[in-house]
N, C-alpha and C positions, 0 to 999 in steps of 0.2 A: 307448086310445092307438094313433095309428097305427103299423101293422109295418113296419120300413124294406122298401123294395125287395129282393130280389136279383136280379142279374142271372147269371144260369149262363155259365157258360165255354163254349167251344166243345165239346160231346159228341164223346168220345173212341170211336173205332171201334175196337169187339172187336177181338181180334189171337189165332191160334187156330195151333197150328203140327201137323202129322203126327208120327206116330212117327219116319219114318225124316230128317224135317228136323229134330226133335231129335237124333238120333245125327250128323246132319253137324254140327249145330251145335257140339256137346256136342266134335267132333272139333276141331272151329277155334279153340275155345278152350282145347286142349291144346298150341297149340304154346306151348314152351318161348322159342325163339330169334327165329323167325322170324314173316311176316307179324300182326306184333303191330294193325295197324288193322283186319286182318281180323277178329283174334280179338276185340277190346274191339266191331267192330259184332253177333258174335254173344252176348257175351256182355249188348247191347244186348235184342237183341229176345228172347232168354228169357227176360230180366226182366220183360220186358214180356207175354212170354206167361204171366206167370204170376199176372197181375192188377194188377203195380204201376202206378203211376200215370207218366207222363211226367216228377212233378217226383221224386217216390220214386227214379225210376231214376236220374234225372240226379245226385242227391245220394249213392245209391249208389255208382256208378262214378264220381265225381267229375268229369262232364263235363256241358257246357251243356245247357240245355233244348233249344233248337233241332238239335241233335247228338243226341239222344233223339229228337226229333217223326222229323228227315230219315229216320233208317233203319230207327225204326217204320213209316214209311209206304214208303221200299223198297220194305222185306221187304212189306209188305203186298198192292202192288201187284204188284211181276216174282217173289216168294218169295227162294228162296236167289240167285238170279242178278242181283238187284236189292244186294246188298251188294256187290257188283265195283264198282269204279270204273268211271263211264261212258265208253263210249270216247270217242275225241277225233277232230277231225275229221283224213284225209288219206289214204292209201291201206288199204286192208285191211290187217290184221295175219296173216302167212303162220305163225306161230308161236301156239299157245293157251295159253289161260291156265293148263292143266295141266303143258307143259312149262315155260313162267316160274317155274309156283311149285317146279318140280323143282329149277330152277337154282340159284334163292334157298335154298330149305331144304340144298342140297350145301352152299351158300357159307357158309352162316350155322353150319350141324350138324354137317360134316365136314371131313377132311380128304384130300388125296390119297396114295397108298401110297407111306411113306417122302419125304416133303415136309412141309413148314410151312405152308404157304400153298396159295390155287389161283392157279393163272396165266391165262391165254385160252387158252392150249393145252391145259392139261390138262384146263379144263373141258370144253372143243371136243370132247374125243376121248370123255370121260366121258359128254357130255351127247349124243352126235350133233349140235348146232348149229356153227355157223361160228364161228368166233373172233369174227370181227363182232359177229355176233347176240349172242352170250359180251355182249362188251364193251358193247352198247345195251343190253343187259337189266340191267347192272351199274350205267352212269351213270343207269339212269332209278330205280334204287333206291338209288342212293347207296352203292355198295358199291365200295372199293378194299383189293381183298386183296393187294397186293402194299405197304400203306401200314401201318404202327404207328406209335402217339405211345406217349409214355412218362405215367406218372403215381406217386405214389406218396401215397398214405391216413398224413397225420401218427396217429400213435401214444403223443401227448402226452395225460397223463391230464386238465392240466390245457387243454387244445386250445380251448373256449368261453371259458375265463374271457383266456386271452392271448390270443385275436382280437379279444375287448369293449376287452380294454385299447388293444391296437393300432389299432383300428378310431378307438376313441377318439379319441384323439391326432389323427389324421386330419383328424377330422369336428366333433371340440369342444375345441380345445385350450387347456390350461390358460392363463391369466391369467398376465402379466409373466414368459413364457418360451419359451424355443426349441425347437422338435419336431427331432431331427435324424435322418435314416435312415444309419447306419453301419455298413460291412463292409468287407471288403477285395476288390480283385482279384488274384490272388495269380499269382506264375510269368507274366506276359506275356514273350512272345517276343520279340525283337526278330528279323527275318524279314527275309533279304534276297535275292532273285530271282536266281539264275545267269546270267540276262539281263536284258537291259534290257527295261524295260516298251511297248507300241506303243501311244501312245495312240489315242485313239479317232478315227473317221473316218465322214463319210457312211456308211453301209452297211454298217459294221466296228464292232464293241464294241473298248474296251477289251483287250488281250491281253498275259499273263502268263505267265511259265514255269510249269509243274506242281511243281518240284523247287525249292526253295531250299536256303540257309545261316545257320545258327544263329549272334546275335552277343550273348547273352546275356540274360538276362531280368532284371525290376522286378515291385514288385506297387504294387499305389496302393490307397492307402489312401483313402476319401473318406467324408465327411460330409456330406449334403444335407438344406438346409433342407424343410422339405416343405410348409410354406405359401408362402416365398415364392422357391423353387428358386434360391437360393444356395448354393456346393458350397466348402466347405473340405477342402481336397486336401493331400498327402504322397506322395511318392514313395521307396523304399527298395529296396534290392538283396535284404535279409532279410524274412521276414516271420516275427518273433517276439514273445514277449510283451513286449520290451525296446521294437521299434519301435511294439506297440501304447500304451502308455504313454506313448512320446516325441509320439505324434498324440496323447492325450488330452490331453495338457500344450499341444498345439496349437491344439486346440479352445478351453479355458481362457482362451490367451490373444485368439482372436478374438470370442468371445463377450464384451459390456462386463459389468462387476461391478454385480453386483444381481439377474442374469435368471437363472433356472433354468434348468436343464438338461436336456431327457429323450431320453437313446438309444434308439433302437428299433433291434438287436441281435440277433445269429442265436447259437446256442450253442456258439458253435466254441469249442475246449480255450483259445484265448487268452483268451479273453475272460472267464472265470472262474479267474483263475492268481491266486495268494497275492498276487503282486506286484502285480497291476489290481486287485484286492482293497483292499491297505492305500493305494494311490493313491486309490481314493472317498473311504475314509475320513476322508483328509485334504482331499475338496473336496466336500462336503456338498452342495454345489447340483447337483451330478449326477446325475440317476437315472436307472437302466438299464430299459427294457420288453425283455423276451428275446420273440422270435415263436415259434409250437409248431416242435415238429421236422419235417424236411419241408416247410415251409411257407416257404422264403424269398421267396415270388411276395407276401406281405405284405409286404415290406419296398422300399419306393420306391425305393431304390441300386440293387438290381437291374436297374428299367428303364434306369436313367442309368448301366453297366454296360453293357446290352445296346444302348445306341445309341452307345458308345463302341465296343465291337466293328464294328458294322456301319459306323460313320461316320469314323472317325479308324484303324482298327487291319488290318483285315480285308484292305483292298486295298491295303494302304501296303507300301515296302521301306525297310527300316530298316538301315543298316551296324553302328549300332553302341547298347546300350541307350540312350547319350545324347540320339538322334537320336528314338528311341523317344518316351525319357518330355517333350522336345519336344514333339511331334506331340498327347502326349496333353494337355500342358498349352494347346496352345494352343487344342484343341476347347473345354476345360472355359472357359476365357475368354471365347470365343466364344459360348457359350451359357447366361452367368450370368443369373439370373433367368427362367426359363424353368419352372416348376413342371409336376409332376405332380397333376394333381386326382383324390384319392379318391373314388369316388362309391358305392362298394357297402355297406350296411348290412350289422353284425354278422349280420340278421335274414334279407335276403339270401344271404350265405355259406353260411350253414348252410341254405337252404333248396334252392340249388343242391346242394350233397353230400348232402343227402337225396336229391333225385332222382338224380341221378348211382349211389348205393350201391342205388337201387331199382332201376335200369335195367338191373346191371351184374350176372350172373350170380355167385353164390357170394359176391359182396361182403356184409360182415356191418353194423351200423347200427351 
């Protein structure tokens, strides 16, 4: 019988490294915080120096074949100075690559004596460089120390099985019934300016006083369909487990008799009270989805919340709460049928906070 053909691959050129470019290597892939592409191309070509194969390594360090072949063949060609980024065209660089990575490893690894943060100044004086230099060495690495966002890791035991459920809803929702995204906005201000507003002009923004007057606050209660972004709204001066109940009874009535019901719900103390309690009980077609803790960024009112801020609340003056929950009624009008589209998979989510809890020093899984 005949033997099939093979055809051999392209033969792979030996890769052989010195003592002391193992110890620089072996160094680069120490660091903790900092030039993390450096480290993963050295932790690249050890691999490779040490027999594996181009696809061996790729599957090890979970990066592409072609991301293996390039910086095996670098390093192969210029050795360690072939893993730098190649320069780019335009004038010489008066600064080397030994001080940039000073600057980064201070940014990234320390801190300045009795301060939070680094500034351009105090790196300036720290580093010898210019404030300038400071600041292009920062934006070409993405680095704003003077910038924090907030985040907080739910600590719901049950945290996969109510994102499946929420997600759900979303993405496959049940048969002969309403998906509704419901919370409150609680304490809105009604805000009114010491002066009169300048509107806007050619060449001029908008201008407002810094200082206002307090003329009472509301919370709005709202309910959004979340297929097809219809909002059933309340307005109240309280916000207790009496007025929650008086919006459920709301909902009730605008939902026609026959469709089910499912809330997706954040855990606030209202919304678990004896009294919202024996109210389900007596209407069966309601069911609640609660989101894990921390997590209200699942819940679609939110967004419809946060363009109520920005759209209707944020730049208005309001005399008096009437004028207020106005303002807010007439946005919500304005923009009936207007939905939010979910598009992120359960499977997505959790693959995103894997990486995020992998990225993030001290974070646990």
């Amino acid at each position: 019988m005949t033997q099939p053909i093979v055809h051999p691959g392209r033969p792979r050129k030996p890769l052989s490294i010195s003592d002391d470019e193992r110890v620089e290597l072996e160094r680069l892939t120490r660091r903790r915080k900092s030039a993390q592409q450096l480290a993963l191309r050295a932790r690249i070509v050890l691999a490779c120096a040490s027999g594996a194969s181009n696809t061996e390594v790729a599957e090890l360090l979970q990066v592409s074949l072609p991301t293996v072949g390039k910086w095996r063949e670098r390093f192969r060609l210029d050795r360690l100075a072939g893993l730098s980024d190649e320069p780019r065209s335009g004038a010489p660089r008066v600064i080397d690559d030994e001080r940039i990575e000073r600057v980064i490893a201070r940014t990234l690894e320390s801190l300045p004596q009795g301060q939070t943060h680094w500034s351009r100044a105090t790196m300036a004086a720290e580093s010898g460089l210019s404030r300038s230099s400071v600041g292009r060495i920062w934006r070409a690495f993405g680095l704003k120390p003077h910038r924090v966002d907030s985040f907080k890791l739910s600590s719901d035991p049950h945290f996969i099985e109510k994102v499946r459920d929420v997600v759900g809803l979303y993405m496959s929702p049940p048969e002969n019934a309403v998906v509704l995204c419901v919370d409150e906005k609680s304490q809105i201000q009604a805000l009114d300016r010491t002066q009169p507003l300048l509107p806007m002009r050619p060449g001029q923004p908008e201008r407002k006083t810094h200082d206002y007057e307090r003329h009472g606050t509301t919370s709005l209660f709202a309910a959004l369909d979340a297929h097809r972004g219809d909002v059933i709204w309340k307005m109240y001066r309280k916000h207790r487990q009496q007025e929650f109940v008086r919006f459920l009874a709301t909902i009730d009535e605008r939902v026609p008799r026959g469709t089910d019901v499912h809330l997706i719900i954040d855990n606030y103390a209202t919304h678990k009270t004896p009294r919202v309690h024996r109210w389900l009980l007596k209407h069966p077609r309601f069911h609640l989805h609660f989101t894990p803790t921390y997590s209200s960024w699942l819940n679609l009112v939110e967004r419809l919340f946060g363009e109520i801020t920005d759209k209707a609340i944020r730049r208005g003056a309001f005399r008096s709460v009437r004028e207020l929950e106005a303002a807010i009624s007439a946005y919500l009008k304005a923009r009936e049928g207007a939905p939010f589209v979910w598009t992120a998979t359960p499977e997505a989510i959790f693959e995103r906070l894997h990486e995020f809890c992998e990225r993030t020093s001290g974070a646990g899984h």
